[in-house]
Structures are given as structure tokens and as C-alpha cells.
C-alpha positions in Angstrom: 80.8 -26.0 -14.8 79.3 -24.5 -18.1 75.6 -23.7 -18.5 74.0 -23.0 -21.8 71.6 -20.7 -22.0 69.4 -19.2 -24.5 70.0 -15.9 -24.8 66.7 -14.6 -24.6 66.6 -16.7 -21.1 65.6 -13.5 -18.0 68.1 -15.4 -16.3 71.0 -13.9 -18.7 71.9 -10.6 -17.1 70.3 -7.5 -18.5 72.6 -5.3 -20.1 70.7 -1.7 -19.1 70.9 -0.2 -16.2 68.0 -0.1 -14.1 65.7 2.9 -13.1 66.1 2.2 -9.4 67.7 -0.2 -7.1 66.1 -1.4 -4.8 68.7 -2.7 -1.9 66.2 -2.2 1.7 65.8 1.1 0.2 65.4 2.8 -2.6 68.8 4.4 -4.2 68.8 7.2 -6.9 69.4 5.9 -10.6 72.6 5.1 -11.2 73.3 7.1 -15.2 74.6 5.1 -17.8 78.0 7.5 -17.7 78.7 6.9 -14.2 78.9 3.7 -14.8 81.1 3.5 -18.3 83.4 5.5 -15.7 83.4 1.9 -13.5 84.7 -0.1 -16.4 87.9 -1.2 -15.9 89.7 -2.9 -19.5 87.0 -5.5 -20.8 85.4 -5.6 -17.9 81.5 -3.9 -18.3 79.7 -3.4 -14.9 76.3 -4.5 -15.4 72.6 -4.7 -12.8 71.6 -8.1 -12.3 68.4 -7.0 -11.2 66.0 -9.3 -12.4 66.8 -11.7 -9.7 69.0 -10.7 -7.3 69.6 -6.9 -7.7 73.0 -7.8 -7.6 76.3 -5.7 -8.8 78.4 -8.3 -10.9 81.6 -8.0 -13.6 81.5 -9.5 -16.9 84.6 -10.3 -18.2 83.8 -11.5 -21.9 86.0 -13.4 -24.2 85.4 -13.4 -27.7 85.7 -17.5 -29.1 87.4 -18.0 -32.5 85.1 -20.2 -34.8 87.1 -23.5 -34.7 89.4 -22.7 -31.9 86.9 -22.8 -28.8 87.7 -21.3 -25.7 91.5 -20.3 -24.9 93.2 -22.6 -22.7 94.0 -19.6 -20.1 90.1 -18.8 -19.6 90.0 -23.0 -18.9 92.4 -22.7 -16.4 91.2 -19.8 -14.7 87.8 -21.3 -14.5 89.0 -24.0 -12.9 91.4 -22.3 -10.5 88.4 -20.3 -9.5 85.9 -23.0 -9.0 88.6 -24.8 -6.5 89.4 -21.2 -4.7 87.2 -20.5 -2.0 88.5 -18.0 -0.2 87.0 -14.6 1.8 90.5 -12.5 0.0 89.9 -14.3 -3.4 87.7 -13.2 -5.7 84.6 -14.7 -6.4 83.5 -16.0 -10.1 79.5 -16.7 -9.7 79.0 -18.2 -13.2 80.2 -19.2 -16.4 77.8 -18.3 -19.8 78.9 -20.0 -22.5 77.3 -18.5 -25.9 78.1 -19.8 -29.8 80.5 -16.7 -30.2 81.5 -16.1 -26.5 82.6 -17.3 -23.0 81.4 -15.0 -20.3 82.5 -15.0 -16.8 80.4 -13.6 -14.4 82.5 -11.9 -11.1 81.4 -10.0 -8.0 82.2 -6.7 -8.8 85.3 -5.7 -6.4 85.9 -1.8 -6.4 89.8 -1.8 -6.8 90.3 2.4 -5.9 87.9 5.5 -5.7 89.6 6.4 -8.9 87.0 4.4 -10.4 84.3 6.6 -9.1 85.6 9.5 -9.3 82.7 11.2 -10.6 80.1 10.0 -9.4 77.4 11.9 -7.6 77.0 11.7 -3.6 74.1 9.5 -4.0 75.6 7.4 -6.3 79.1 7.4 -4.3 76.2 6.1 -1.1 74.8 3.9 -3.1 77.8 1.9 -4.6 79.3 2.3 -1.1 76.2 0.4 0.2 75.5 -2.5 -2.8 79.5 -3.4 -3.1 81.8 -6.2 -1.0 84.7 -4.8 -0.9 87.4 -7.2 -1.5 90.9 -7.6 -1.7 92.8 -8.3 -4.5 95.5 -10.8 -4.6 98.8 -12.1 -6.7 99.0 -15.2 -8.2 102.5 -16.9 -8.5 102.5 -19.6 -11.2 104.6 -22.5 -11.3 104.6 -24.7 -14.3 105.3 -28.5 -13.3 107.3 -30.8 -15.2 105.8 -33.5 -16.2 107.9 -36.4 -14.0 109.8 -33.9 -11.6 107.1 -32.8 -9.4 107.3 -29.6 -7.4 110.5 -27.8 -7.2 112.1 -28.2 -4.1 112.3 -24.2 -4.1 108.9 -23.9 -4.5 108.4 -26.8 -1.7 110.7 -24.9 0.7 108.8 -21.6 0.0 105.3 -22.6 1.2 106.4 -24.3 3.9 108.4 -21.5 5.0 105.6 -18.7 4.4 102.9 -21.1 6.3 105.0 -20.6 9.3 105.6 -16.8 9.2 102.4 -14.9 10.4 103.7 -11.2 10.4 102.8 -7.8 9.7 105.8 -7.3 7.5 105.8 -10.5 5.9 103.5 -11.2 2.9 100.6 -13.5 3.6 100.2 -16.4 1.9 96.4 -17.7 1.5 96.0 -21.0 -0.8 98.3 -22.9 -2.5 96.4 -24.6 -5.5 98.0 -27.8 -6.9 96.9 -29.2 -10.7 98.2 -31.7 -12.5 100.5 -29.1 -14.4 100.9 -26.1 -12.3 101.3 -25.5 -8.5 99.9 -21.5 -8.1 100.4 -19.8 -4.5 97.9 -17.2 -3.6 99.3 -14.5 -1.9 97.8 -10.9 -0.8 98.2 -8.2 -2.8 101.5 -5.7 -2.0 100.4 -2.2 -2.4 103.1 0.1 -4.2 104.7 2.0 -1.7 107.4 4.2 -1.9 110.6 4.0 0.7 112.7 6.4 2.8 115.3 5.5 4.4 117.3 7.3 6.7 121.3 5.8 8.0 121.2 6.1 11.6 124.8 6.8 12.8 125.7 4.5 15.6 125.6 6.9 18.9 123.6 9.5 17.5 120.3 7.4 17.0 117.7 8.8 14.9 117.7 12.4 13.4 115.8 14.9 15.6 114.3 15.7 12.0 113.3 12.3 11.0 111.4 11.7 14.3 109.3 15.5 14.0 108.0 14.2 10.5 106.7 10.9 12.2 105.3 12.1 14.8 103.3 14.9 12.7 102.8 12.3 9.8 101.3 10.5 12.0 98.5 12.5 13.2 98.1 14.3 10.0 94.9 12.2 7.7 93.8 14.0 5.0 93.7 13.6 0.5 96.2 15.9 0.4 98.7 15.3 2.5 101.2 12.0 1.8 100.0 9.1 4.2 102.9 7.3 6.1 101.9 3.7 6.1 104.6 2.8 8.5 108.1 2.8 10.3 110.4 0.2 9.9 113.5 0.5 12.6 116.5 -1.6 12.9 119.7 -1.2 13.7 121.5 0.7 10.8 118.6 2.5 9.3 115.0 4.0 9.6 112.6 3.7 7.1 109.6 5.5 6.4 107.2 3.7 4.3 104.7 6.0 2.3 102.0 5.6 -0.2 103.8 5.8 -3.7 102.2 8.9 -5.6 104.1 8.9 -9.8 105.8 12.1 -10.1 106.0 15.9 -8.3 105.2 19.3 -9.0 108.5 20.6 -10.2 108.8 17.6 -12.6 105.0 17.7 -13.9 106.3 21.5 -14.5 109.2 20.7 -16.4 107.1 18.0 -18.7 104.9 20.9 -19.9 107.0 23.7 -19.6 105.8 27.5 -21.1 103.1 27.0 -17.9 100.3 25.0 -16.9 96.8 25.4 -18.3 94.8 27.1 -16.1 92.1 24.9 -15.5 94.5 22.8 -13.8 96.4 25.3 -12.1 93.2 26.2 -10.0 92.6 22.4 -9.1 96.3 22.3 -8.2 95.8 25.3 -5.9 92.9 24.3 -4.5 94.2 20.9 -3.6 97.1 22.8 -2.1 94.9 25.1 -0.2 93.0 22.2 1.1 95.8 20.3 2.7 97.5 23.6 4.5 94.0 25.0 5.4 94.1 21.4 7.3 97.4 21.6 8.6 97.0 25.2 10.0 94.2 24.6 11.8 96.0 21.7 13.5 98.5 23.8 14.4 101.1 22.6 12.1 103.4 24.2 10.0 105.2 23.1 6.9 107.6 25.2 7.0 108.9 23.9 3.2 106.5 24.2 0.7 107.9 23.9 -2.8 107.4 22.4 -6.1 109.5 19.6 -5.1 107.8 19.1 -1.9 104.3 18.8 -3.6 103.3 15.5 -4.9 101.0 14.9 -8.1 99.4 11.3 -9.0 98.6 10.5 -12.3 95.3 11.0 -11.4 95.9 14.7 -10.8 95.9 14.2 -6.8 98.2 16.9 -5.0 99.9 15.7 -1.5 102.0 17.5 0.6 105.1 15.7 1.7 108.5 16.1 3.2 107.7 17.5 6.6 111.1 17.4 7.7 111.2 21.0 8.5 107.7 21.3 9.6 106.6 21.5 13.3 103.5 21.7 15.5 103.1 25.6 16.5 101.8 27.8 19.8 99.5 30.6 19.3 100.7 33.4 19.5 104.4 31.9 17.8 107.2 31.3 19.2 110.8 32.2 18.2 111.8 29.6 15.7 114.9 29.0 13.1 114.8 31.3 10.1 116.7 29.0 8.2 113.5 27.8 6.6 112.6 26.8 3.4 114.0 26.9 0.1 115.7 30.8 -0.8 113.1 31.5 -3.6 110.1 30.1 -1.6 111.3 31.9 1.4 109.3 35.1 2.3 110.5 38.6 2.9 110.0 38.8 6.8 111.7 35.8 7.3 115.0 36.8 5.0 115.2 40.4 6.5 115.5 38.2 9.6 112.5 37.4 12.1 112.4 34.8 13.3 108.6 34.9 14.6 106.6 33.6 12.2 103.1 31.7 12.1 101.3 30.2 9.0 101.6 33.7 7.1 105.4 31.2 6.5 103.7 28.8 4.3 101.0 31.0 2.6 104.1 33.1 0.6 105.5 29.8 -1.2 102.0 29.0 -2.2 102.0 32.2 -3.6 105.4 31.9 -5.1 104.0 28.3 -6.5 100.8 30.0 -7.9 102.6 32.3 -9.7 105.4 29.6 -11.0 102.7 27.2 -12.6 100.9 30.0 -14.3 104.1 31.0 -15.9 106.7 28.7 -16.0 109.4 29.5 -14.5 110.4 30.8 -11.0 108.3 34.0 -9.7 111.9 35.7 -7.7 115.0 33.2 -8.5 117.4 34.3 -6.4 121.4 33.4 -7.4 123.7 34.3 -4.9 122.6 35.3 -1.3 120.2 36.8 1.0 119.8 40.0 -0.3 119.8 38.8 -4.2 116.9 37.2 -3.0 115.2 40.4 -1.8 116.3 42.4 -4.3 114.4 40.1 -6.8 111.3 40.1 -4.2 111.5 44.3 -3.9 111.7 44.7 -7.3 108.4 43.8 -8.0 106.3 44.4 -4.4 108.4 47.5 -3.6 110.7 47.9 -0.7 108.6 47.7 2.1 108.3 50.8 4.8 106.5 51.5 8.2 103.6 53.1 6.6 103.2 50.1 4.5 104.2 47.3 7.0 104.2 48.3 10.7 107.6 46.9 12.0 109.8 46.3 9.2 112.0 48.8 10.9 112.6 46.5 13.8 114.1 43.8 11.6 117.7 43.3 11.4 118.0 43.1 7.9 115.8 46.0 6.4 118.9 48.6 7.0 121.4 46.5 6.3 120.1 45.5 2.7 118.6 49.2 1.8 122.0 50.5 2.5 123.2 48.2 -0.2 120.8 47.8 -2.3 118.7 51.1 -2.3 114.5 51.4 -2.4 112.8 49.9 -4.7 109.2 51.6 -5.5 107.9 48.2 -7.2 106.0 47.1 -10.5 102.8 45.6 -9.9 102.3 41.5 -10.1 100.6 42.3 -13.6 103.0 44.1 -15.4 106.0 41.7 -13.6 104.4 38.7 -14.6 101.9 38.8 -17.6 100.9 35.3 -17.9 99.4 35.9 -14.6 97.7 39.1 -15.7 96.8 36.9 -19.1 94.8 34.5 -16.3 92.4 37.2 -15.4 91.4 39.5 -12.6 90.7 37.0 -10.2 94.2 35.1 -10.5 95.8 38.5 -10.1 93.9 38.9 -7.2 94.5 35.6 -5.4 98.3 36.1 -5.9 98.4 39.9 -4.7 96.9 39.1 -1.0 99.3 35.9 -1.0 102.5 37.6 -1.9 102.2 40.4 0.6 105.1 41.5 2.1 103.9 42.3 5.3 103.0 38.4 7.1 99.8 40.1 9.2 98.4 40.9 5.7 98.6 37.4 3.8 95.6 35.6 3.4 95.3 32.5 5.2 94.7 29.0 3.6 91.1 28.6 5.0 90.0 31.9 3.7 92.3 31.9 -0.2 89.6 28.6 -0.2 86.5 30.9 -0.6 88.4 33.3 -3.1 86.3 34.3 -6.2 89.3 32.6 -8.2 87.9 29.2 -7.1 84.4 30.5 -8.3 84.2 28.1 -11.1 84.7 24.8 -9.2 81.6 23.0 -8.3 80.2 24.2 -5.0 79.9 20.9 -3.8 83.8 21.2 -3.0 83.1 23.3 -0.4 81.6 20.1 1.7 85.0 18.7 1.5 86.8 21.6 3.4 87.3 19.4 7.0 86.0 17.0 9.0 84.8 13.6 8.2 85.3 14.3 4.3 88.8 15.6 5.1 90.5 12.0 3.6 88.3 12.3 0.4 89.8 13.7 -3.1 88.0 16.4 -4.6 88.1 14.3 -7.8 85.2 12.2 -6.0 82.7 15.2 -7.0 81.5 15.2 -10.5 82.9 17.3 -13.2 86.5 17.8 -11.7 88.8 16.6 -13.8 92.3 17.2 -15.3 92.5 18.9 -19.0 94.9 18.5 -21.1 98.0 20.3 -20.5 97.8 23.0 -23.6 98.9 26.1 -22.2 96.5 28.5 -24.6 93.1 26.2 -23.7 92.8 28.5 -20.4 90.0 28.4 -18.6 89.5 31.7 -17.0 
């Protein structure tokens, strides 16, 4: 099982990286940081390229002087060398040194996190060289010495060798030692559950079934990804991909605002999925903080598309019970109830304004027109001259009679962290928070606004289309900072 070698022996993988790799063609270098970004705890990502060119993982462990090597790397080893399975990782070799015990792996990509910065023609290249393999769970019974196998355990495999299901978890090997009995099952991916009481003649909500049907259809990095739907008789469940945490709680971990490096990656992310959206023909018809998911990688999703629905062109008369008071825009709370994407592109700007700041852009308490007061104050009251049909809306007379004109402030002098972010921010958020809906920028166009200037062009490849499911974090030098409000980036 062991093989000593001497370590000047060619045989011994090379621990630099190569100039070129030469897989039937020839791939551009692979830098030394893109791949200290591949590691992954101890494990170093090496080019065995003296002899077989191939990708491997070294897992290295460090032998104390009398001790030898650690019964757990023994056992392993031998689990591995019995395993031989197409879901089970592979261990090629064992090098066995005065000071350490290496194991040699194939290299299995676990996520793209891992690569996250790496070039295109790196990303092309890994894509090529790597087997991608799943991982699996090991569950570890230690045997008593005269018992045997518990009869739990007994019962178990016998039971999961005759359920073959979708929605059952697949058991592989079952590996049987003279002290432990270890079943190898797949590997469960986190996922995050919704579940929805179904009353007993009403079925399932007319809600529930509109965000399926849209999830669905819907395949992109920023939007949440509906793995299934899981129906019985009580309830409805929605299972999703599990993302950590959401915008209004990553807001109220690092209150005072966001720093603006971050800000812009959040907006463009935003941006991104609705621009997708919208040219599907879908609404959200919800966006807020709480509706807008962040990973710990940084990743924004869209989620909750309860309220959303697929659109005509032109619109149709819809609800204007839609989203969330302080998100909602000023054509919709003065009454109208047609409406196209101009809906979403207002919360975005209400959002923009909100992570720059840290706190609420218009938080209206009480009603309706609290909520317009708060908006009129700062964009003015709107009139004919300055939005051609506000006259027509049922709510215009009604709240000016009440509340009087406003002649508004300016977004600067209202909010002067956003004036502190420069030009450009102010900008973006004065052609989003337009009162007038014709007048709003759309999500595909706020994409090519000179407050995005500063990302790498290379985003701009990941707009639509066959890069739609790809994070932005896959092109180098995007990144997260740290959250320190005054290290703006501007």
C-alpha cells in the first residue's frame, strides 16, 4: 500500500506549476495565485506533469517522531483502497516520507467558489483537465468487539438497498472491517425549505402556484433556484437552494451603511437578475431588502416571487396592492394600477439609496399619503409639466388637498451619504427614483451606467445568454471588501 520514495525520485510530484499544459492542446499558464485560490484547508493543488499532466490533491500529514502515522490516516487508507466507486473519491497513491504521509487524490472541484477568480482561460482550462465528482457522507459505526452489527444498523441497509428514489438518499457501499461497519451515502446538498399548509378544499394558494411556475422558468446567478416541489396532502413545499443570510439583515450587521465598493457589486448583481427578468417578461413586483438574498460569498439572489407575474406589452391593469409601502413607487400609491417594469426599478432605487446610507430612503408610518408625503418631500410634488398624466390619477387631488405641494430638495442635499458617494451614485439614483414611471431607467440600461465604470469590463459578457447562470465573482478581481463604511471606493 506504501511506497518509499527518494525524494529527489521525478516520480515525486513537482511542487511548481508548470509553464503550459499540455492536455490535446495547449492551455494558457495557470499563475501561481489562481491556484493558492484552489486550496481548500491542507489540501495544495499541485501539476503532476512530468508523467501524466495530471491535476491531483495532496493532502499532507505531518508524522510525530516516535508516534508514526495517526491511526485515522490508516484507516482512511484502507477504506479507500477497498472503495471503488465512480461517486467515491479516488486516492491514486500514498508517499510515505521520514517526516510525512502524503496522500495523493484526484482533484474534485467541490463549487466555483473555488475559482472564483480565475481568468476565462483558466476557468476553460480547469473546466477541461478536471473529473468532476461527487462528494459523499460517510456514516461510521464502531463494532463491538463480540456483538457484531447492530441490528439498527442491519435494518438500515437493508432497507435503503431496497428504496431507489428521487427523494430518498442513495446509499452506494457499505464497507465492513473488523472494527467499524461505514455506509457510503451521497452527499445532501443544504437546502432551504418552504412550506406552505394547504387548507383542505381550497388546494394550493393561487400565490404559491405563480412563484413555481415563474421559478421554474427563471435560470440565472441571481435569482434563487427552486430545486423542487414536494406535494402531499397537508402541505406544499418548495425546496430552494440555501443562500446564509438577506439584505436587510447583512444591513443591520454593519449598520451606519455599506461600503461602497460593495454597494456597486450588490447593485450590479441586482441589476443583473431584473435586467433578466424584464426581458422575460416577468415582474417581481416585491423587491425589498428582505426579498434579496446575500451568500457568504457576496452572491445576491432574488427570491420570494409570490407577488410577481409574467407581463403583456403594452401592461395590463393589475393590483396596486404591490410591494412593501416604502418600496412602493409614487404612481402606483396615487393609484394606477397600470404599471410595467418602471414597478421594480423604484425599490431598486429605494434599496440603492438604503445601503448607501443606512437606513430607509422614505419610511412611511401610517398610511398612504404619509408615504407620499415622505416621497414629495424630497422629489417634489409632481405636476403635468413635469409628469404628463399625473392629473388623471385618483390620488394626486385627493392627497394635495390634504397635504399641500411640495417643491422638493434634491437627492444630495436629502441624503448626504449618497452625495458623499460621488457624482455618479447621485446620478444612478436620480434617473431610478423618478417620479414619473416613463422616465425611470430600465434594469438593462442602469447596467451600462458610468457608476458601474469601475468594474471590470469583462462583466459586461455576463449580461444574458449562455453566461446568464454564471456569478460575476467568476471574473477576476471582483470581490467583497471589508465592510468599513469610510474605506469607500468611489
Amino acid at each position: 500500500m506504501t511506497s518509499r520514495r527518494d525524494p529527489g525520485d521525478p516520480r515525486i510530484f513537482d511542487r511548481s506549476v508548470s509553464t503550459s499544459l499540455q492536455c490535446n492542446k495547449t492551455w494558457e499558464a495557470v499563475s501561481s495565485s489562481s491556484m493558492q485560490l484552489l486550496q481548500r484547508g491542507v489540501v495544495e493543488i499541485f501539476m503532476r506533469y512530468s508523467l501524466t499532466q495530471q491535476v491531483v490533491a495532496l493532502k499532507e500529514i505531518r508524522l510525530q517522531e516516535e508516534e508514526g502515522a495517526p491511526f485515522t490516516a490508516i484507516r482512511e487508507a484502507s477504506l479507500l483502497k477497498e472503495l471503488k466507486h465512480a461517486n467515491i473519491v479516488t486516492l491514486h497513491d500514498i508517499v510515505h516520507t521520514r517526516e510525512t504521509l502524503t496522500f495523493v487524490f484526484e482533484f474534485v472541484l467541490l463549487s466555483a467558489v473555488g475559482i472564483k477568480r480565475c481568468s476565462r482561460a483558466e476557468l476553460q482550462m480547469l473546466t477541461f483537465v478536471f473529473e468532476f465528482v461527487q462528494v459523499v457522507a460517510l456514516k461510521e459505526i464502531r463494532l463491538q468487539e463480540e456483538e457484531g452489527a447492530p441490528f439498527t444498523a442491519i435494518r438500515e441497509a437493508s432497507l435503503l438497498k431496497e428504496l431507489k428514489h428521487a427523494n430518498i438518499v442513495t446509499l452506494h457501499d457499505i464497507v465492513h472491517t473488523r472494527e467499524t461497519l461505514t455506509f457510503v451515502f451521497e452527499f445532501v446538498q443544504v437546502v432551504a425549505l418552504k412550506e406552505i399548509r394547504l387548507q383542505e378544499e381550497e388546494g394550493a394558494p393561487f400565490t404559491a402556484i405563480r412563484e413555481a411556475s415563474l421559478l421554474k422558468k427563471l435560470k440565472h446567478a441571481n435569482i434563487v433556484t427552486l430545486h423542487d416541489i414536494v406535494h402531499t396532502r397537508e402541505t406544499l413545499t418548495f425546496v430552494f437552494e440555501f443562500v446564509d443570510t438577506d439584505l436587510s439583515q447583512y444591513m443591520e450587521r454593519h449598520p451606519g451603511g455599506l461600503n461602497h465598493h460593495n454597494v456597486r457589486l450588490f447593485m450590479y448583481q441586482l441589476l443583473r437578475g431584473l435586467a433578466y427578468c424584464h426581458r422575460r417578461r416577468v415582474l417581481h413586483r416585491d423587491v425589498k431588502p428582505q426579498n434579496l438574498l446575500i451568500s457568504c460569498g457576496g452572491e445576491l439572489k432574488l427570491a420570494d416571487f409570490g407577488l410577481a407575474r409574467a407581463k403583456s406589452v403594452p401592461s395590463h391593469t393589475y393590483s396596486h396592492e404591490v410591494v412593501t409601502l416604502w418600496y412602493r413607487p409614487p404612481d402606483v400609491l396615487l393609484g394606477s394600477t397600470e404599471y410595467s417594469t418602471s414597478l421594480d426599478m423604484w425599490g431598486v432605487g429605494c434599496i440603492f439609496v438604503e445601503m448607501l446610507c443606512g437606513l430607509p430612503a422614505f419610511p412611511g408610518v401610517r398610511d398612504t399619503h404619509d408615504q407620499l408625503d415622505k416621497i414629495f418631500k424630497v422629489v417634489g410634488t409632481p405636476t403635468e409639466e413635469s409628469w404628463s398624466g399625473v392629473t388623471r390619477l385618483p390620488g394626486l387631488r385627493e392627497h394635495t388637498a390634504r397635504w399641500g405641494l411640495c417643491p422638493g430638495r434634491g437627492l444630495g442635499s436629502a441624503f448626504p451619504r449618497l452625495r458623499d458617494a460621488g457624482r455618479p451614485a447621485e446620478r444612478l439614483a436620480a434617473v431610478l427614483l423618478q417620479p414619473d414611471p416613463a422616465r425611470r431607467l430600465a434594469a438593462h440600461a442602469a447596467l451600462r451606467h458610468g457608476y458601474f465604470a469601475h468594474l471590470p469590463r469583462r462583466l459586461e459578457e455576463l449580461h444574458d445568454g449562455e453566461f446568464a447562470e454564471v456569478s460575476i465573482f467568476t471574473v477576476e478581481g471582483v470581490c467583497l471588501h471589508a465592510e468599513n463604511r469610510h474605506a469607500a471606493i468611489k
